[in-house]
BAFI-3210 file (N, C-alpha, C; in Angstrom, 3 decimals, decimal comma, padded with zeros to 6 digits):
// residues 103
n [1|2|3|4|5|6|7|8|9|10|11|12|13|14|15|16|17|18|19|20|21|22|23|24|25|26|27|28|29|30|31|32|33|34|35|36|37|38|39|40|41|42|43|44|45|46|47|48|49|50|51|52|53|54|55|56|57|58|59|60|61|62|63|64|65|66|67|68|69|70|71|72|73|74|75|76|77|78|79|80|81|82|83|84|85|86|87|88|89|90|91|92|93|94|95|96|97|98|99|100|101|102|103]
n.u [-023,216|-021,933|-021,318|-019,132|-017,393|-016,521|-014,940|-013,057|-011,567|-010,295|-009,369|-006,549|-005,904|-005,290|-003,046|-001,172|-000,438|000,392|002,587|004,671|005,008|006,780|008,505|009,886|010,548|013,190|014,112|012,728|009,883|008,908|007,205|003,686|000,985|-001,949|-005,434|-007,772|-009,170|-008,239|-005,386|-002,001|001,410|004,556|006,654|009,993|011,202|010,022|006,868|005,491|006,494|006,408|003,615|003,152|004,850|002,719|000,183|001,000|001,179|-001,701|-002,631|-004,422|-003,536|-003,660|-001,826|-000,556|-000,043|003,636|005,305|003,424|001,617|-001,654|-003,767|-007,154|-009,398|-012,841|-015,565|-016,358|-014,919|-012,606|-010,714|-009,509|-009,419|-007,608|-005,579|-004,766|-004,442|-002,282|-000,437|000,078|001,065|003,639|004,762|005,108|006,754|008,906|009,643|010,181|012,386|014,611|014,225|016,263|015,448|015,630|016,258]
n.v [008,786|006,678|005,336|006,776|007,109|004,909|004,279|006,283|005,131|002,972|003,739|005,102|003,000|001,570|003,307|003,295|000,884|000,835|002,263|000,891|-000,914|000,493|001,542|-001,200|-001,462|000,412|000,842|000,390|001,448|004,804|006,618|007,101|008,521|010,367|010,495|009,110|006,565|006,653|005,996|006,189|005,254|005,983|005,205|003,880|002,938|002,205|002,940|001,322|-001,405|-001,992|-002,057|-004,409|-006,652|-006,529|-007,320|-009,783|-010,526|-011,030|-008,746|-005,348|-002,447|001,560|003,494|006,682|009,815|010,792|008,642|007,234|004,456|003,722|002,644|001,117|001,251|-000,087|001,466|-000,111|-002,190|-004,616|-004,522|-006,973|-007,332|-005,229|-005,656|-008,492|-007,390|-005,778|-007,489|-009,084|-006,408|-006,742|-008,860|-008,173|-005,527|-007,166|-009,384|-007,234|-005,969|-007,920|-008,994|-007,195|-004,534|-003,051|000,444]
n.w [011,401|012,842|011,332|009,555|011,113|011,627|008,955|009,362|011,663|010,229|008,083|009,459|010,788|008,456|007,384|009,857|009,203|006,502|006,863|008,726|006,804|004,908|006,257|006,402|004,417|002,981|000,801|-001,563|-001,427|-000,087|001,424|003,182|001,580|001,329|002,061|004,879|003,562|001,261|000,296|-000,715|-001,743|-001,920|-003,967|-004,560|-006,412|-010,125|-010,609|-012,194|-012,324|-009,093|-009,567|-010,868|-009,451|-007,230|-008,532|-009,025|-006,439|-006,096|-005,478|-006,258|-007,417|-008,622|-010,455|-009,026|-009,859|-011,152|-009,437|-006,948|-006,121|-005,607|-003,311|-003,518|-000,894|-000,613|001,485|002,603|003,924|006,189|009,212|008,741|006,135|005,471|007,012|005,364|002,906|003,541|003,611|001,303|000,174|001,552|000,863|-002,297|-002,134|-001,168|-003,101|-005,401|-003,724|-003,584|-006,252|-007,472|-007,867|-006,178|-005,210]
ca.u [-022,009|-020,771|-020,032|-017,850|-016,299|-015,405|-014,360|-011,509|-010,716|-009,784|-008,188|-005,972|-005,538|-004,343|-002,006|-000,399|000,025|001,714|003,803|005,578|005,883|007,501|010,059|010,376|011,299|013,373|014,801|011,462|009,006|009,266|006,095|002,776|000,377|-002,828|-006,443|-008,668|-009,106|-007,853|-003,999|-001,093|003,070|005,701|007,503|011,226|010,906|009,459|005,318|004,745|007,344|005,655|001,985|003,562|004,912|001,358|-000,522|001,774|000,813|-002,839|-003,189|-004,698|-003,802|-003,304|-000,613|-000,925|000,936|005,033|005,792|002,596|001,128|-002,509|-004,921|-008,299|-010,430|-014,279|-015,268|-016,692|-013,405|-012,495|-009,625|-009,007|-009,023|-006,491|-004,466|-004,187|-003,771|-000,651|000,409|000,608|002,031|004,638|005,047|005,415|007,942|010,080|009,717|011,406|013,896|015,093|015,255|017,803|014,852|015,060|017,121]
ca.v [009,205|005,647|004,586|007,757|006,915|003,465|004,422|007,112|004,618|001,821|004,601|005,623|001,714|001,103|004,174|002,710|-000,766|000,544|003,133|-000,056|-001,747|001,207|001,103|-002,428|-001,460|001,805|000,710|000,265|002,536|006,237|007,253|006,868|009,539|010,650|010,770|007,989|004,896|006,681|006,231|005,796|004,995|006,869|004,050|004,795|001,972|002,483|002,661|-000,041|-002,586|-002,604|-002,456|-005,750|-007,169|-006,281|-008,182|-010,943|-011,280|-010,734|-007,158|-004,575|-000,805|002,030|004,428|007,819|010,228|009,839|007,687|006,501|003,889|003,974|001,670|002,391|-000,005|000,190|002,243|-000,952|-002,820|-004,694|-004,831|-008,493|-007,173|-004,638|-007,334|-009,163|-006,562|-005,448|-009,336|-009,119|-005,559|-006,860|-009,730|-007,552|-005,016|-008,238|-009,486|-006,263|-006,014|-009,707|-009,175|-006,511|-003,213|-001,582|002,091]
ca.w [012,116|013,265|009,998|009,612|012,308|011,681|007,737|009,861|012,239|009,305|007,260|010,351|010,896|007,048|006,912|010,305|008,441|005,104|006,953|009,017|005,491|004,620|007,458|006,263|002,728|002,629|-000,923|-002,287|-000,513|000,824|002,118|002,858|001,207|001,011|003,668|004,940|003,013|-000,520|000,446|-001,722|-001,130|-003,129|-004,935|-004,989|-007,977|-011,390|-010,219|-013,073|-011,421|-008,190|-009,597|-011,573|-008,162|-006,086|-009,298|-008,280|-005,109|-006,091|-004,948|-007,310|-006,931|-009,166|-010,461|-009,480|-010,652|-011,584|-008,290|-006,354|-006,088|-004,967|-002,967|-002,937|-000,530|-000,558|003,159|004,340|004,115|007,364|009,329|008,367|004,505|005,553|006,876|004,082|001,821|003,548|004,080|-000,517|-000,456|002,093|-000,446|-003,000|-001,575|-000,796|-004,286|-005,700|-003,365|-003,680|-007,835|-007,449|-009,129|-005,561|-005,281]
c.u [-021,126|-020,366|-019,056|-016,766|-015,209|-014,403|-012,772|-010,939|-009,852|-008,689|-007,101|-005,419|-004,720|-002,892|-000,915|000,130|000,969|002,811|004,943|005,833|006,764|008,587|010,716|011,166|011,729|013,906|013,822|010,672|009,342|008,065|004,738|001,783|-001,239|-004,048|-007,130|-008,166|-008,410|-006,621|-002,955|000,552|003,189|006,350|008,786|012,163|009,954|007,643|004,934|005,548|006,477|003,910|002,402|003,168|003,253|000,321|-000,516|001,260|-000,534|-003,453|-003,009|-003,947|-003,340|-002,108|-001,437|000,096|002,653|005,345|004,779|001,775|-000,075|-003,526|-006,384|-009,525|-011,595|-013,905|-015,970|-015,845|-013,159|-010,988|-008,689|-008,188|-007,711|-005,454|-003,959|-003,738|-002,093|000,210|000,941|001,300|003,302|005,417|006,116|006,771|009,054|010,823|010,554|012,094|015,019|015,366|015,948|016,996|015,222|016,513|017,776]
c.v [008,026|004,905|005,345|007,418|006,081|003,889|004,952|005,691|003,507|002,762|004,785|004,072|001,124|002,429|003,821|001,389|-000,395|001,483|001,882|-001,216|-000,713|001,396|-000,124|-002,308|-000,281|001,756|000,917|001,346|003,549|006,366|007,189|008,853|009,203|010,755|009,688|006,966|005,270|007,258|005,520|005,889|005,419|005,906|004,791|003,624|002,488|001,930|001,213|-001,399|-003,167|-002,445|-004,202|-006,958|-007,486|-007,307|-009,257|-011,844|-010,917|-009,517|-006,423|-002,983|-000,348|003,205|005,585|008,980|009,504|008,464|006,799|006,059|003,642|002,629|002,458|000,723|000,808|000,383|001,204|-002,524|-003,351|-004,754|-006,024|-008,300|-006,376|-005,098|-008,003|-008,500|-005,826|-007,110|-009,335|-007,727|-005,520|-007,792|-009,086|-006,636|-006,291|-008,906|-008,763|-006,016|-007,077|-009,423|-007,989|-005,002|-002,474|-000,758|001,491]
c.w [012,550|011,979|009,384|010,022|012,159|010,545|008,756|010,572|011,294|008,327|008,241|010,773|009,501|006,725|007,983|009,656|007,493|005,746|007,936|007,697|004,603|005,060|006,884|004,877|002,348|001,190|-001,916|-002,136|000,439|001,419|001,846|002,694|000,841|002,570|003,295|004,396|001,499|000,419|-000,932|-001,151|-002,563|-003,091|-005,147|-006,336|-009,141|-010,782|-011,073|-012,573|-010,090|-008,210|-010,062|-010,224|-007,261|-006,955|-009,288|-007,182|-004,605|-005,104|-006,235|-006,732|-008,439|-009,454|-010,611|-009,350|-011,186|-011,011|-007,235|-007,001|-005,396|-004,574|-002,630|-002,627|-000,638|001,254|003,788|004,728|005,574|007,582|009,307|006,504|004,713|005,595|005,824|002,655|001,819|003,669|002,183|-000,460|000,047|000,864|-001,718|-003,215|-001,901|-001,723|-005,242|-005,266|-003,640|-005,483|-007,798|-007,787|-007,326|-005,458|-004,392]
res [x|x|x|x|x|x|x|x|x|x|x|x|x|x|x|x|x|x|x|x|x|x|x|x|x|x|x|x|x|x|x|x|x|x|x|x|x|x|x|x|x|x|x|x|x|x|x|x|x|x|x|x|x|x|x|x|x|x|x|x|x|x|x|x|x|x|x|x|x|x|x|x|x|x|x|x|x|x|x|x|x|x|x|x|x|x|x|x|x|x|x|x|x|x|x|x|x|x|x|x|x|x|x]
***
């Protein structure tokens, strides 16, 4: 039960993180989607652009369906990894806005 716990609280801790890099990048990124630790952002860029970008700035994720883009941490992920994972998808974002691909 407390490693439940923690998994929600880190999921509930990473969906606050990308939804203020979402604020940060309304050109780029609409919304954060999905539960727990399997979340994903609706790309308002071509999904393969900012998987490109995130590869860039040595972050992995996958495309799922037309428009998201999906992260999928392991549930014993810390909140340091989280950190740094939004520190490259901020990167990233910033990257496509700056070459001219965002909406």
């Amino acid at each position: 039960p407390a490693f439940l716990e923690a998994v929600r609280d880190r999921g509930l801790y990473l969906k606050q993180r990308l939804a203020a890099v979402v604020d940060q990048y309304p050109t780029v990124l609409a919304e954060v989607r999905g539960e727990g630790l399997l979340t994903g952002v609706r790309c308002l860029v071509p999904p393969a652009d900012m998987l490109a970008a995130m590869r860039d700035a040595g972050l992995l994720g996958a495309a799922a369906g037309e428009n998201v883009v999906r992260l999928l941490p392991p549930l014993n992920v810390t909140n340091a990894e989280i950190d740094e994972a939004i520190d490259r998808l901020d990167a990233a974002a910033s990257a496509i806005e700056q070459s001219g691909k965002a909406a």
